[in-house]
KEKE-3310 file (N, C-alpha, C; in steps of 0.2 Angstrom, whole numbers, plus 5000, padded with zeros to 4 digits):
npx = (5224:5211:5201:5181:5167:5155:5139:5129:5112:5098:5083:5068:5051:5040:5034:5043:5056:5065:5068:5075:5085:5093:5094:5103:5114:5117:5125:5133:5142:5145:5156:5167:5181:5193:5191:5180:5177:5166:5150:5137:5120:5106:5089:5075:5058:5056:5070:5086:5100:5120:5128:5143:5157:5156:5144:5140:5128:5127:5118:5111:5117:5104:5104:5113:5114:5126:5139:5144:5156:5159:5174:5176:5176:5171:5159:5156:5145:5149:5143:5125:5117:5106:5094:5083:5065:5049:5044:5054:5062:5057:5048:5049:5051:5064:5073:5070:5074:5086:5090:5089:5097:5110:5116:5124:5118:5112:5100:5085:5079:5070:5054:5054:5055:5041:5032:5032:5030:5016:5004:4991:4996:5007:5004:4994:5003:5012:5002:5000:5013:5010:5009:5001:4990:4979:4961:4955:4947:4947:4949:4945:4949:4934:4925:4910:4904:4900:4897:4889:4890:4907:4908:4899:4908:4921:4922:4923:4935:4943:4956:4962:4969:4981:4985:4996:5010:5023:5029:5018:5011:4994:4985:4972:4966:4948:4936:4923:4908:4906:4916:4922:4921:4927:4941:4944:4944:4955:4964:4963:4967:4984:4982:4976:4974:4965:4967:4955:4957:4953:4955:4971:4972:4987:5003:5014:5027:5043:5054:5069:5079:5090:5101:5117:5132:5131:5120:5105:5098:5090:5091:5086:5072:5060:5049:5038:5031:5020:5016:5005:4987:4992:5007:5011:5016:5022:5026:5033:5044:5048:5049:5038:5035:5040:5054:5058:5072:5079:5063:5051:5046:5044:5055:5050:5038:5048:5056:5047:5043:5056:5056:5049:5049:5060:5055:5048:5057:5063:5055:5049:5060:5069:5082:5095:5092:5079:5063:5051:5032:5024:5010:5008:4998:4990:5001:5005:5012:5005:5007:5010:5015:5029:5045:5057:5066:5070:5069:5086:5092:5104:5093:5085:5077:5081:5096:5098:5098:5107:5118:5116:5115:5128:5134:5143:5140:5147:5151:5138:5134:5144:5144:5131:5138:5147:5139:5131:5141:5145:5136:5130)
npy = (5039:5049:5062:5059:5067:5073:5077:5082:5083:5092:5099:5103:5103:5104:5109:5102:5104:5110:5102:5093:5100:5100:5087:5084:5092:5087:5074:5079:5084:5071:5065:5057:5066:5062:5054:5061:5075:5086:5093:5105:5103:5113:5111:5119:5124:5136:5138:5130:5126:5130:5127:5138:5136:5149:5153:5158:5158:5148:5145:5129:5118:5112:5104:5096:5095:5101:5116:5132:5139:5156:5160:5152:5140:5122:5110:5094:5081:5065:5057:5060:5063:5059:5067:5074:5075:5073:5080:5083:5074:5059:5055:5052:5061:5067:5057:5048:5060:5063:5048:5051:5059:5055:5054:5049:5042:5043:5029:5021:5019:5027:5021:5013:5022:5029:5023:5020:5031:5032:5027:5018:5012:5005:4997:4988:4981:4975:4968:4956:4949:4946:4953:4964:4977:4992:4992:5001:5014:5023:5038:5049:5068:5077:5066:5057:5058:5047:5048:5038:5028:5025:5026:5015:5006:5007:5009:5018:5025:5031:5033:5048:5054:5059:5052:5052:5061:5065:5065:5063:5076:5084:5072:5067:5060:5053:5055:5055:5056:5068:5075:5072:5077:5090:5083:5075:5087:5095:5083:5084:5095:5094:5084:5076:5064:5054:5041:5031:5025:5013:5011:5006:4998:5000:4998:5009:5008:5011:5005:5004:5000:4995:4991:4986:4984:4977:4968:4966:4973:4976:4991:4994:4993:5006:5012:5022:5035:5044:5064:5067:5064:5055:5049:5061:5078:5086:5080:5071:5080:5091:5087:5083:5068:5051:5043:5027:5016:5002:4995:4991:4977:4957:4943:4935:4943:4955:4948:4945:4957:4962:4952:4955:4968:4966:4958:4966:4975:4971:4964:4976:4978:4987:5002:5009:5021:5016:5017:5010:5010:5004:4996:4988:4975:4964:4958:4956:4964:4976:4986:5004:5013:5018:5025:5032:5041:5045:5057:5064:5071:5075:5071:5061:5047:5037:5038:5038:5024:5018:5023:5014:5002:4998:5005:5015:5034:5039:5028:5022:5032:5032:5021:5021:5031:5024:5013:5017:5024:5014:5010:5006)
npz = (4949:4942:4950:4952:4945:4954:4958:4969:4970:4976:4981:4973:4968:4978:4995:5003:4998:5009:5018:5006:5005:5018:5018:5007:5010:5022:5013:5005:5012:5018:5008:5001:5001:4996:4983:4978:4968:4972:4972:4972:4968:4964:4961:4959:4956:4948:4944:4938:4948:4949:4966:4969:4981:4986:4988:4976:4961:4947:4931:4925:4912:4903:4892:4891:4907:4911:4918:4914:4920:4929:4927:4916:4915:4913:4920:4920:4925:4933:4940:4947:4963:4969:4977:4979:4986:4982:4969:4957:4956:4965:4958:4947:4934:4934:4932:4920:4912:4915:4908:4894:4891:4895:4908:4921:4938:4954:4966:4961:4946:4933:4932:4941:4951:4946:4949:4963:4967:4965:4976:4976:4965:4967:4980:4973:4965:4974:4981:4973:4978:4989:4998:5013:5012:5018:5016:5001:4995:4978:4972:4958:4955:4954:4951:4957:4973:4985:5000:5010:5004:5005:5018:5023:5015:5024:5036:5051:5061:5048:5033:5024:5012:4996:4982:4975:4982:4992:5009:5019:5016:5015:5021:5031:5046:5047:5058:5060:5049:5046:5045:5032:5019:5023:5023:5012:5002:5009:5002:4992:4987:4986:4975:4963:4962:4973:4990:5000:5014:5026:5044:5049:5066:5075:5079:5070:5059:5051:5039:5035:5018:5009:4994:4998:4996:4985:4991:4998:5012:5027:5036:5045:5061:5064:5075:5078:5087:5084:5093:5089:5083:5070:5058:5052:5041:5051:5059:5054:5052:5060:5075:5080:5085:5093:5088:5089:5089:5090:5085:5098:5096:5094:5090:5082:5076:5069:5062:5052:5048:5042:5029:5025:5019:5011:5003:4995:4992:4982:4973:4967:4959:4966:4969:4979:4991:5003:5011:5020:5025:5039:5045:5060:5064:5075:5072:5060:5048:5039:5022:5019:5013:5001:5002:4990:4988:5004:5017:5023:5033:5047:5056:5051:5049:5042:5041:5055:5057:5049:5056:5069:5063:5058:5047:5041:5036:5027:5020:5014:5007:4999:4994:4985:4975:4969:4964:4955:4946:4938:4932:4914)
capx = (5217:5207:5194:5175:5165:5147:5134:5125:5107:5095:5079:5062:5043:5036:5036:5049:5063:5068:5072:5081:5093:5095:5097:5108:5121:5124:5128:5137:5148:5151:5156:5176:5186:5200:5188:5177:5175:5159:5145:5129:5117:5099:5082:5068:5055:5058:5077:5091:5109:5125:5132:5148:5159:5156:5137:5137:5125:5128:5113:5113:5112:5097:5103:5118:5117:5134:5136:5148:5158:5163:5180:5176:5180:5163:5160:5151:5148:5151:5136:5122:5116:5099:5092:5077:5061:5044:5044:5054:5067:5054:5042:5052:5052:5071:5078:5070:5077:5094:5092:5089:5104:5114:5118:5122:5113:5110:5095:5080:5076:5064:5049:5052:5052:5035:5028:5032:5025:5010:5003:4988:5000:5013:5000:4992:5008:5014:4995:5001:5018:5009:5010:4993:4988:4972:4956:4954:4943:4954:4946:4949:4944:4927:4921:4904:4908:4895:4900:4887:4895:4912:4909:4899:4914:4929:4920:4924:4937:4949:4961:4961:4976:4985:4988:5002:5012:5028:5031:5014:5005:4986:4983:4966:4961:4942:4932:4915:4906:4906:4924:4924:4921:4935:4948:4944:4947:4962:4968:4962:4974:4989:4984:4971:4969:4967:4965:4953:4960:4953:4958:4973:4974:4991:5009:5017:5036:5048:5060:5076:5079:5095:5104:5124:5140:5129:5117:5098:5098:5085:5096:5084:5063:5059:5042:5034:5027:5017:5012:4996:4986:4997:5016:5009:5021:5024:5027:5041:5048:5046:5049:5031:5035:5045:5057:5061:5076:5075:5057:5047:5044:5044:5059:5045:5038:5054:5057:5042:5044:5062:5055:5041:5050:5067:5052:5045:5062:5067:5049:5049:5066:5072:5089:5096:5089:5072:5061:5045:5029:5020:5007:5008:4992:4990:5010:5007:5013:5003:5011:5006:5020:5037:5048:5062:5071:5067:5074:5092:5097:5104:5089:5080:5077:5085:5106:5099:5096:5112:5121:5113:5116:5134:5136:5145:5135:5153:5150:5132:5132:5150:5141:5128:5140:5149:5136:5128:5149:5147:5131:5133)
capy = (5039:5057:5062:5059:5072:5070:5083:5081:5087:5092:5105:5102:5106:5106:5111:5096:5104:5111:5094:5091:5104:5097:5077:5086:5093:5079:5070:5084:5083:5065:5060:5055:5073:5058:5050:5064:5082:5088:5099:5105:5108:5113:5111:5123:5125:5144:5139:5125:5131:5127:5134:5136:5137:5157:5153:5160:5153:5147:5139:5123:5119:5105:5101:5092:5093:5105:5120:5134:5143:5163:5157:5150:5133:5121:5104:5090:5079:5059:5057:5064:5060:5062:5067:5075:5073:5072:5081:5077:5069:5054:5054:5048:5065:5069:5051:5049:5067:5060:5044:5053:5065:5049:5054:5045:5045:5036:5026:5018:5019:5031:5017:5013:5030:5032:5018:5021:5036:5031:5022:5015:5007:5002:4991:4983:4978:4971:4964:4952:4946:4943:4960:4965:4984:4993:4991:5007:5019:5026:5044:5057:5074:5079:5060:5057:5056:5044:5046:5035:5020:5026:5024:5006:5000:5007:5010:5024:5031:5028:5040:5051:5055:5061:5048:5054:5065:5064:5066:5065:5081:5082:5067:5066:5057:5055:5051:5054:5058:5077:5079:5068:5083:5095:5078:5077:5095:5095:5079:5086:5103:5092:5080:5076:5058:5053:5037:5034:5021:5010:5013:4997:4999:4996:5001:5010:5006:5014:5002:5007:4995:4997:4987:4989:4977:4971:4962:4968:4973:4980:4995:4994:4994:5012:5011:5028:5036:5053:5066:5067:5057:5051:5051:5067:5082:5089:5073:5068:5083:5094:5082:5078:5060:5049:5034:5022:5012:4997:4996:4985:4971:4954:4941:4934:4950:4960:4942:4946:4963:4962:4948:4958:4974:4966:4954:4972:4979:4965:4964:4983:4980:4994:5001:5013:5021:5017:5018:5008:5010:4998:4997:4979:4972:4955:4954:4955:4972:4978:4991:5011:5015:5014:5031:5032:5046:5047:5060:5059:5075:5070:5069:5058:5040:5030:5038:5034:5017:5017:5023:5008:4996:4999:5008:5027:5038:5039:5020:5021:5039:5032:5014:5023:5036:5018:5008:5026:5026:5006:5009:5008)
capz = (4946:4943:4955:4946:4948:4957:4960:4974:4966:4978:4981:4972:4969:4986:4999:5005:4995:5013:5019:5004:5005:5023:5016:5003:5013:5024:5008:5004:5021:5020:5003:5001:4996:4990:4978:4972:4966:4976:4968:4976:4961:4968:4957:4961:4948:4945:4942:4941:4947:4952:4972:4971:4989:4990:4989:4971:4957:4940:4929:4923:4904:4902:4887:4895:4915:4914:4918:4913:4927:4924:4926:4908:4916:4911:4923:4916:4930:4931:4943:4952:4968:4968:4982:4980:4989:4980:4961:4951:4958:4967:4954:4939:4930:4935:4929:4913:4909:4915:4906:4890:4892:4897:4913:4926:4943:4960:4967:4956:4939:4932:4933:4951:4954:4947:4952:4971:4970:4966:4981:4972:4959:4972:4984:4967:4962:4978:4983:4971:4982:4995:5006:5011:5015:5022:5012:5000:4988:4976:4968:4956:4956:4949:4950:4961:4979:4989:5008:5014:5002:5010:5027:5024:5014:5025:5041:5052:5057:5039:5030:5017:5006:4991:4979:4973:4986:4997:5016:5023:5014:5013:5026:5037:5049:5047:5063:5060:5043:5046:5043:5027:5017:5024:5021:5004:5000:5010:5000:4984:4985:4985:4970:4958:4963:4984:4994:5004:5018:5031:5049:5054:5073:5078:5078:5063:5058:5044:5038:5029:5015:5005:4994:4999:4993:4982:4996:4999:5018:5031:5039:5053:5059:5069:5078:5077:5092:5084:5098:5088:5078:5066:5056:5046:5040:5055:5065:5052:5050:5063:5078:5083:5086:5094:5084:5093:5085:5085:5088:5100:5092:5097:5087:5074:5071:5067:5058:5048:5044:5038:5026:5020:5016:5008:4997:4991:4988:4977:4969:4963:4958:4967:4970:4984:4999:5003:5018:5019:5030:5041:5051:5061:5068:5076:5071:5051:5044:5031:5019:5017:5006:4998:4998:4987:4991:5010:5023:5025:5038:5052:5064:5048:5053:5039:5042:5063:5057:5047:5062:5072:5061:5059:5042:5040:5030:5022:5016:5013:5002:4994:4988:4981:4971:4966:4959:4947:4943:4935:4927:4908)
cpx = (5214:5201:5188:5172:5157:5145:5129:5115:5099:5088:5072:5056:5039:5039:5042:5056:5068:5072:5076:5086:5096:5098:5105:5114:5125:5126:5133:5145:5151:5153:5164:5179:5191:5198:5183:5178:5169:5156:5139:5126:5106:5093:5078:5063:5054:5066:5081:5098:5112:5129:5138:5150:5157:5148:5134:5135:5126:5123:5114:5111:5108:5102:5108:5121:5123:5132:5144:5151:5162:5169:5182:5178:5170:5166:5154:5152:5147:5145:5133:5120:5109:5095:5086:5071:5054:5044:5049:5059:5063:5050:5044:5052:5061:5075:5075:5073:5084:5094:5090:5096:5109:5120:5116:5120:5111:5102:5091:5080:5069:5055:5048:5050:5045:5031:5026:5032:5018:5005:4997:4990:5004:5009:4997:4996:5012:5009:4998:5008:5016:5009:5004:4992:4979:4966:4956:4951:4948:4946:4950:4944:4939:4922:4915:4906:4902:4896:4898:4891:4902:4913:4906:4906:4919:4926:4924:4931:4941:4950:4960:4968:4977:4987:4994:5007:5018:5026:5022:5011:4999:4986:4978:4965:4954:4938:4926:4913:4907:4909:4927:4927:4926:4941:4947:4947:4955:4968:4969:4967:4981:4988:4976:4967:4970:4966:4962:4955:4956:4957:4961:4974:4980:5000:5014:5025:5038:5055:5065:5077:5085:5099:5114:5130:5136:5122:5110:5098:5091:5091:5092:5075:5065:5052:5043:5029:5023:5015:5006:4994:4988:5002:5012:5016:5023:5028:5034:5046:5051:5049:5045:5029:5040:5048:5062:5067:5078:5068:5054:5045:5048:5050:5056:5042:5043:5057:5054:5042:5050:5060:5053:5045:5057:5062:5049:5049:5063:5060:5047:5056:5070:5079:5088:5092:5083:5069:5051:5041:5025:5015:5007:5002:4991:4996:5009:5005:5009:5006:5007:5008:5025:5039:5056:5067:5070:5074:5080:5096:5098:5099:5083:5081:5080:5094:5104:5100:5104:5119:5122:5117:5125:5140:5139:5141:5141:5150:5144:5131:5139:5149:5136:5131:5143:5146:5132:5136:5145:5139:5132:5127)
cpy = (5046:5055:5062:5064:5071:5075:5081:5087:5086:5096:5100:5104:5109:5109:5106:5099:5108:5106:5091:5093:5104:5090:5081:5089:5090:5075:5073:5081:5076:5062:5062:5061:5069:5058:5053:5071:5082:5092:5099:5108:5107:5114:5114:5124:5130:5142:5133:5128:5127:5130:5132:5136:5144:5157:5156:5155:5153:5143:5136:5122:5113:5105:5096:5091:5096:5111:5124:5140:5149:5163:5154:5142:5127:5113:5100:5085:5069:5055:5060:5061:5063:5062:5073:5073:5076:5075:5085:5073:5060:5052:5051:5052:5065:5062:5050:5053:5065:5054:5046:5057:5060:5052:5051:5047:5040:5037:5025:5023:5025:5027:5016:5018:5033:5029:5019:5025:5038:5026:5017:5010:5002:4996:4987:4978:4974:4967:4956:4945:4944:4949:4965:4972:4985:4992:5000:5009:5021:5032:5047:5062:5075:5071:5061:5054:5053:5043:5043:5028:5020:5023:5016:5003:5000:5007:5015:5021:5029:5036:5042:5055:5055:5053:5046:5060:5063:5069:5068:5071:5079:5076:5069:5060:5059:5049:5050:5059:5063:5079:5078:5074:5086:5091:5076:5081:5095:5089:5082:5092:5100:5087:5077:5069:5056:5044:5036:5025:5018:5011:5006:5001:4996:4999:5002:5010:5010:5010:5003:5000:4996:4991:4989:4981:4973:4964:4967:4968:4979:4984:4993:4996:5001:5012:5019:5028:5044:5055:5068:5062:5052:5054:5056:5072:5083:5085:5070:5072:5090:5094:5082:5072:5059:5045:5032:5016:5008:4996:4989:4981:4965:4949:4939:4937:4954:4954:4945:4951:4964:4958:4952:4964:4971:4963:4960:4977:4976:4964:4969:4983:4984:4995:5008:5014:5019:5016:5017:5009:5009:5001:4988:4980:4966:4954:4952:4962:4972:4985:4997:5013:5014:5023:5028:5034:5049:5051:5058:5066:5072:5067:5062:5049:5035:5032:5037:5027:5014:5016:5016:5002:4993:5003:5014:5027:5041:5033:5021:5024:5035:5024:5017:5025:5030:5014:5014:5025:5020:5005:5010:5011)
cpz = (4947:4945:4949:4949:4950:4960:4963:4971:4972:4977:4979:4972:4972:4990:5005:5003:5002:5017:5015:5005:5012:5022:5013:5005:5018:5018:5008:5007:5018:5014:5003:4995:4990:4983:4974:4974:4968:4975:4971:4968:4965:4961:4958:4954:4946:4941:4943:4939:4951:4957:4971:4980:4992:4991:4982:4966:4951:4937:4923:4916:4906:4894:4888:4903:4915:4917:4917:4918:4923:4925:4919:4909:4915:4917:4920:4922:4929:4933:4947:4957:4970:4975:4985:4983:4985:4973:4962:4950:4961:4964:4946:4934:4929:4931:4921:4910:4908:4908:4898:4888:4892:4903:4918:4934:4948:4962:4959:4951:4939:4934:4938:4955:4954:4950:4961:4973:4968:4971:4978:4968:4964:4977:4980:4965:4968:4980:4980:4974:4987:5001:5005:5014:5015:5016:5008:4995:4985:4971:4965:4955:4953:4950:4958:4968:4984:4997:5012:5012:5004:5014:5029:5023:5020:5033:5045:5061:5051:5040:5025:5014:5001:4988:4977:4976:4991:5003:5019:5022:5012:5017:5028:5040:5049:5053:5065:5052:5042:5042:5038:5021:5014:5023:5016:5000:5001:5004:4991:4981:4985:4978:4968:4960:4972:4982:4998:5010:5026:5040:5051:5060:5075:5078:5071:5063:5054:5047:5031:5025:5008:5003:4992:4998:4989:4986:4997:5008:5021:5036:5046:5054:5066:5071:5080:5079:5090:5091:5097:5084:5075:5062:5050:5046:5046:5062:5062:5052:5054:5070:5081:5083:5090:5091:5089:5088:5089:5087:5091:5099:5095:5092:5080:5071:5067:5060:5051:5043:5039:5032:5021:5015:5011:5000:4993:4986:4982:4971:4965:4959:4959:4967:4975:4988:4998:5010:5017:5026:5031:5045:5054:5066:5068:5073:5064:5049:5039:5030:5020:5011:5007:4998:4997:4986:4999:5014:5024:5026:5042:5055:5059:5051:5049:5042:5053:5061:5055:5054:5065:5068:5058:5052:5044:5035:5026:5017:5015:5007:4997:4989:4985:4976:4965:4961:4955:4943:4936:4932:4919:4903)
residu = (UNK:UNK:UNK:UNK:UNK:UNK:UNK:UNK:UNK:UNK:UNK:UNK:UNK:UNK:UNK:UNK:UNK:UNK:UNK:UNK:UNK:UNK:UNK:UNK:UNK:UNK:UNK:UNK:UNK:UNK:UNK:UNK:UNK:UNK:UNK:UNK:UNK:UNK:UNK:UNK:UNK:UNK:UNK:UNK:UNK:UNK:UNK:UNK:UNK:UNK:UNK:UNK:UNK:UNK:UNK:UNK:UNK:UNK:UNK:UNK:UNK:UNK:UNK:UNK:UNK:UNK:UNK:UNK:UNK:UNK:UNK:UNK:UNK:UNK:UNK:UNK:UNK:UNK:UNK:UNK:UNK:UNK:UNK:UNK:UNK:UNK:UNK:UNK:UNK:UNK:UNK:UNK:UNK:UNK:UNK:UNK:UNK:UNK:UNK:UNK:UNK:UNK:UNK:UNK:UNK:UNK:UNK:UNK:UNK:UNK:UNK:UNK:UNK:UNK:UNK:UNK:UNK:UNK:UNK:UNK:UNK:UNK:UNK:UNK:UNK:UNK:UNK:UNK:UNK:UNK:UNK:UNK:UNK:UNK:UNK:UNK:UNK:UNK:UNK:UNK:UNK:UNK:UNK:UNK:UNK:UNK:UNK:UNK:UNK:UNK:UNK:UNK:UNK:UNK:UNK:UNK:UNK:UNK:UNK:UNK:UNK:UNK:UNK:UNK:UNK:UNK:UNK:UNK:UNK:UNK:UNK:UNK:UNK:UNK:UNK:UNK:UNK:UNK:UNK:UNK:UNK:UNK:UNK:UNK:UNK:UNK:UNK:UNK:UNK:UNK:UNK:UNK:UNK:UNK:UNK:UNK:UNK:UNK:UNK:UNK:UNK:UNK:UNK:UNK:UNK:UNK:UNK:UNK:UNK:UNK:UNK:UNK:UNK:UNK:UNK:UNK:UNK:UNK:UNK:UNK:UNK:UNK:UNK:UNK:UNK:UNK:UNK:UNK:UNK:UNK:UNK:UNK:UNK:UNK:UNK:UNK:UNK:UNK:UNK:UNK:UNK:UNK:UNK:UNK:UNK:UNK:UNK:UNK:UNK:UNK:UNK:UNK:UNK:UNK:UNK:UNK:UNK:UNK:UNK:UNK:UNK:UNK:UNK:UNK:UNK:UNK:UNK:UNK:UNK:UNK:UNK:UNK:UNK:UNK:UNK:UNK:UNK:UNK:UNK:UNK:UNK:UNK:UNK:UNK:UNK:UNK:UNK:UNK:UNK:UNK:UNK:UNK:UNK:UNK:UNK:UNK:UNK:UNK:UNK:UNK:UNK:UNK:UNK:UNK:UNK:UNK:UNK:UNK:UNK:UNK:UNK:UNK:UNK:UNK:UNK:UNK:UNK:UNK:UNK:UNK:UNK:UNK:UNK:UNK:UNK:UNK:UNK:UNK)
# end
């Protein structure tokens, strides 16, 4: 049987696309030499190219995902392993492109992709499954900002955030009126529409959520100890927190959570990695958000959970390449 060929496609938009091209070379590493041909092809929005082993670049045609090597030898690949972090690999630009070109491709659909990156949409859509998240304002830029109705509705302190943005850019904590302001702005420089969030008091989680051999599983809950405020950039990526695997929680809790995040997964439709987060208060998690493509260098918390939970990230990365092969 000939090797498939599968291109690890990492990079991205943001400023995140350094964590991908960290996710992307532990994939890199662990995928079966046996079973496939292994290609790193990185996305920046100045350029998309393909490294070979010497570190040299080739760019990629768009009009078919190949690319032509000055060897004169062209690869057209079988799938991609997408593993981008925030645009346009999480945001559903990258896979409609793909599924026009008819190329195949791991994790969710272009729709899931959009959808669970816009938190806004994402907690509307689940509100209705039954899984409750903080109270919130949702604004867009230019609209009329009344900070005294704010602070009645949401009471102080609440968040302020980017509606649409990956890994904790543009967040606030706001703890008294003053600062409202400057966490606006700040949320407003990442993205045109914010949230403004209610303060839950209580211990925040990230639960891996993947569906493997065909079965909807919780890889594992990680109880998130920031050494500041809260799990912002710096805390996820940085290591300005602590993760605790498995997280202190009590048998009905952990119950609970597993329920909540599998009845989310299964509710969005989603497929492959995903990494949800809680806040639990009085022992009922409420949601924050859904990522889609989350962190997956070593030190990220879903391939710890995998560890834990008994999977390799040979087996993990090699059912995903699996179920993109058998997509028709």
């Amino acid at each position: 049987m000939s090797k498939k060929n599968v291109a690890v496609v990492m990079g991205g938009y943001s400023d995140e696309y350094k964590v991908s091209l960290k996710s992307g070379q532990l994939i890199f590493d662990s995928l079966d030499r046996d079973l496939y041909n292994v290609y790193k092809v990185v996305i920046l929005k100045e350029e998309w190219y393909f490294l070979d082993d010497r570190g040299e670049k080739s760019s990629i045609n768009k009009a078919d995902f190949s690319v032509s090597l000055s060897s004169g030898f062209k690869v057209k690949f079988d799938a991609c392993f997408n593993i981008i972090h925030g645009r346009p690999g999480e945001n559903g630009e990258l896979q409609a492109y793909w599924n026009t070109i008819g190329q195949k491709y791991t994790g969710c659909d272009f729709y899931q992709s959009a959808l669970t990156f816009n938190k806004k949409d994402t907690l509307a859509v689940l509100s209705k499954y039954g899984i409750p998240s903080a109270k919130s304002i949702y604004l867009r830029h230019g609209e009329e900002i009344n900070e005294d109705q704010i602070i009645k509705e949401l009471g102080l302190p609440l968040f302020v955030k980017p509606n649409q943005s990956g890994s904790s850019l543009g967040i606030s904590k706001v703890k008294q009126q003053s600062e409202l302001k400057k966490a606006l702005e700040f949320a407003f420089a990442e993205d045109e529409e914010i949230l403004i969030e209610s303060f839950l008091d209580g211990m925040e989680v990230s639960v891996g959520v993947v569906d493997f051999n065909n079965e909807t599983i919780v890889l594992g809950i990680t109880e998130i100890v920031p050494f500041k405020e809260f799990f912002d950039y710096e805390a996820k990526y940085e290591g300005a927190s602590e993760e605790i695997t498995p997280a202190r929680i009590d048998d009905e809790t952990r119950k609970r959570v597993e329920e909540i995040s599998k009845r989310a997964y299964e509710a969005l439709g989603m497929s492959g990695f995903s990494r949800s987060e809680f806040i639990i208060m009085n022992g009922i998690p409420y949601m924050l958000e859904m990522n889609t493509n989350p962190g997956f260098s070593p030190a990220s918390i879903l391939p710890q959970q995998a560890k834990i939970y008994g999977i390799s990230i040979k087996d993990l990365c090699g059912n995903e390449v699996e179920k993109a092969l058998a997509k028709k």
